[in-house]
C-alpha positions as CSV (number, residue, x, y, z in Angstrom):
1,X,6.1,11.7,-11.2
2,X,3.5,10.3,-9.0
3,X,-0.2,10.4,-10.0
4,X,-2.8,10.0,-7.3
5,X,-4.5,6.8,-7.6
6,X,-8.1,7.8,-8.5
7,X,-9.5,7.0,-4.9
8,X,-7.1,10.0,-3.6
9,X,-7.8,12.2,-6.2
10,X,-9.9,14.3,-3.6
11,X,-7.1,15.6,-1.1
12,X,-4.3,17.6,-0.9
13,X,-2.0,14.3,-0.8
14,X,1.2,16.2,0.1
15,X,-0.5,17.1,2.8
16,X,-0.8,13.7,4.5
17,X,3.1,13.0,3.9
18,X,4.2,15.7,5.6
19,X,1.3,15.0,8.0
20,X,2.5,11.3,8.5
21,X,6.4,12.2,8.7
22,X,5.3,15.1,11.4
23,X,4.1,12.7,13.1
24,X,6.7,9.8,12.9
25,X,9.6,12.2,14.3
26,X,7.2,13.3,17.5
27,X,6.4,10.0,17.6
28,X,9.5,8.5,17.7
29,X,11.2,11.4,19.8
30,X,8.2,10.7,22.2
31,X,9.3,7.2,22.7
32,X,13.1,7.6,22.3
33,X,13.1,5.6,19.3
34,X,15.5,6.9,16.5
35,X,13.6,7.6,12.9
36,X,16.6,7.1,11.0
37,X,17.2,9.2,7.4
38,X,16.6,5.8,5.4
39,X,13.1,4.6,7.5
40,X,12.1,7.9,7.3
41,X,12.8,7.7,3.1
42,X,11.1,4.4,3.2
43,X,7.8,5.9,5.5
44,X,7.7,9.0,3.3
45,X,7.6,6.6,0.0
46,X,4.7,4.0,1.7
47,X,2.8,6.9,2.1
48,X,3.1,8.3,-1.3
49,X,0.1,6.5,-3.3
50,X,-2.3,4.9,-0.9
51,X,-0.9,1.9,-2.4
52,X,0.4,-0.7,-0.4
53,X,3.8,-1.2,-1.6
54,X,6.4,-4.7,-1.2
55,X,9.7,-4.5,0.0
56,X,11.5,-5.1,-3.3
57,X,9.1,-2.3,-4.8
58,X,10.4,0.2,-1.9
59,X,14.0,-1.2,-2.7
60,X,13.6,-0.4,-6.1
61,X,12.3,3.4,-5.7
62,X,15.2,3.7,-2.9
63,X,17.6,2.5,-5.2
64,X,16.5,5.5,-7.6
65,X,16.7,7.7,-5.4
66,X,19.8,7.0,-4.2
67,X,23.5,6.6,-5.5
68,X,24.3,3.5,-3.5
69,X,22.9,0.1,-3.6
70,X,19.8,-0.6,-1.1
71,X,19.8,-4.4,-0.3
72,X,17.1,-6.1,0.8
73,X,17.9,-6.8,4.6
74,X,18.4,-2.8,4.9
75,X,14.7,-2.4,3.7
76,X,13.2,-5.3,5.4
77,X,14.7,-3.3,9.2
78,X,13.9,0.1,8.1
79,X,9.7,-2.0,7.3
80,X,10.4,-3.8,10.9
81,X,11.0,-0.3,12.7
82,X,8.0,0.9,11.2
83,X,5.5,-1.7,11.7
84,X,7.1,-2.1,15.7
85,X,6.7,1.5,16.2
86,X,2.9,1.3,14.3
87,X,3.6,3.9,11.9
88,X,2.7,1.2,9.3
89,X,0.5,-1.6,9.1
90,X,1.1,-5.0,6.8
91,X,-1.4,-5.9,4.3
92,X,-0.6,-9.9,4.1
93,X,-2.8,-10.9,1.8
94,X,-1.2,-8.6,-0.5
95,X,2.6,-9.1,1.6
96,X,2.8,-5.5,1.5
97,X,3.0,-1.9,3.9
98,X,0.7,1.0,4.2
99,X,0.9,4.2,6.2
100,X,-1.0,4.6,9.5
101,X,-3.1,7.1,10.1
102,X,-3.4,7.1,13.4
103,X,0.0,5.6,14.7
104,X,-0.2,7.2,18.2
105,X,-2.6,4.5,19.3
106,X,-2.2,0.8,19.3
107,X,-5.4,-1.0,17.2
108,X,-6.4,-3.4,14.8
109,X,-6.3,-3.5,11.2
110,X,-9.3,-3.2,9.0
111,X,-8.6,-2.4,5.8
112,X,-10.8,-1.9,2.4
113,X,-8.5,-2.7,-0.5
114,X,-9.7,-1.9,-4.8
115,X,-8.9,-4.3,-6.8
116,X,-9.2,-1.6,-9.7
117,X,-6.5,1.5,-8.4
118,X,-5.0,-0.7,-5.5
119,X,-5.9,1.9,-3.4
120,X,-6.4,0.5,0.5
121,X,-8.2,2.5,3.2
122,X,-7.8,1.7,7.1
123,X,-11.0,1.7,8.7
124,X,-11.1,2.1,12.1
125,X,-14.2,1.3,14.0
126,X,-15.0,0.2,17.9
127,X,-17.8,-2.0,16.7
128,X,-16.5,-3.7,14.5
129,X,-14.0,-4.4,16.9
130,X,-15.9,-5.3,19.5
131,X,-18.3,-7.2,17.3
132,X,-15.0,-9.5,16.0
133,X,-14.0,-9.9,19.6
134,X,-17.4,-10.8,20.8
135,X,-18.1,-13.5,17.8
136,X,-14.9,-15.0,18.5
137,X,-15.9,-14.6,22.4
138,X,-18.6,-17.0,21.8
139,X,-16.6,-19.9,20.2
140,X,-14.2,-19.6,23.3
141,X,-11.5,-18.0,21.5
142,X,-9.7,-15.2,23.0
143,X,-8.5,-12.3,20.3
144,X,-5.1,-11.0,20.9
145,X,-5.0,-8.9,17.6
146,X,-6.8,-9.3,14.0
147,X,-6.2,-8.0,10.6
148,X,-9.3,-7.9,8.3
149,X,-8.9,-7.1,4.2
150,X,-11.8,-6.5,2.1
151,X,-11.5,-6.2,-1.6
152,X,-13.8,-4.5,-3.6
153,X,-14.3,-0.9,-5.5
154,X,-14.2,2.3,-4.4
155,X,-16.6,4.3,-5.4
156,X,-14.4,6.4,-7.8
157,X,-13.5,2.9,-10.0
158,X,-17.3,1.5,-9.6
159,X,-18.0,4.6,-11.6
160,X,-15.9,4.4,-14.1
161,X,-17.1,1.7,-16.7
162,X,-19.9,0.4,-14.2
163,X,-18.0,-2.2,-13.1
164,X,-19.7,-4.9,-11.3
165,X,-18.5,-6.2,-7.7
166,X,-18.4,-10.1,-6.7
């Protein structure tokens, strides 16, 4: 059974599944895009934990949920419909998937990852954007997109023991 890393231990987590697959079949209905049975599975299992999952990780919780055999390519389309249709972002530094929480609108990635739960928010913020875009304005360079990861502690895991940051 799933236990809510301790960053998510504040919400009605079932709540933003059913919230985030809501929103994938409008979505996708909207757009005339088909949210198969097996990419809705594998959105409905990245959004589980607030935990950025791998493909072999999803592969493996399919596989148990599942009779047949899921092999990799299968998983690796179902992730590529996802992240096309921006009902899920990639965390490369950690070469894995989290939900989107606002998937109706096309933006950059910000995220704030723990290094204690692995639990990684998506922060979305104009200045910030606009800050990146005009720092990167100045040196000439024109920003066509941007993902930024910061790792650190949420403030549930600085908490507990007093860990210290960097």
């Amino acid at each position: 059974m799933y236990t809510p890393a301790k960053a998510c231990s504040h919400h009605n987590h079932g709540h933003c599944i059913s919230d985030a697959i809501v929103a994938a079949r409008q979505l996708c209905d909207e757009r005339g895009v088909r949210l198969t049975s097996l990419r809705e599975q594998v959105l409905e299992l990245v959004w589980q934990s607030h935990q950025p999952l791998g493909a072999y990780t999803l592969m493996d919780m399919l596989g148990k949920a599942s009779t047949r055999q899921i092999a990799p390519p299968t998983v690796y389309r179902a992730l590529d419909f996802l992240l096309e249709e921006g009902l899920i972002h990639r965390i490369n530094s950690l070469n894995a998937f989290i939900g989107c929480p606002s998937p109706s609108q096309k933006h950059q990635s910000h995220f704030l990852i723990c290094q204690d739960c692995k639990v990684a928010v998506e922060l979305d913020n104009a200045q910030l954007n606009q800050h990146l875009n005009d720092v990167a304005a100045e040196s000439g360079f024109s920003v066509t997109s941007h993902s930024l990861e910061i790792s650190g502690l949420c403030p549930a895991c600085q908490t507990d023991g007093n860990k210290d940051l960097l």
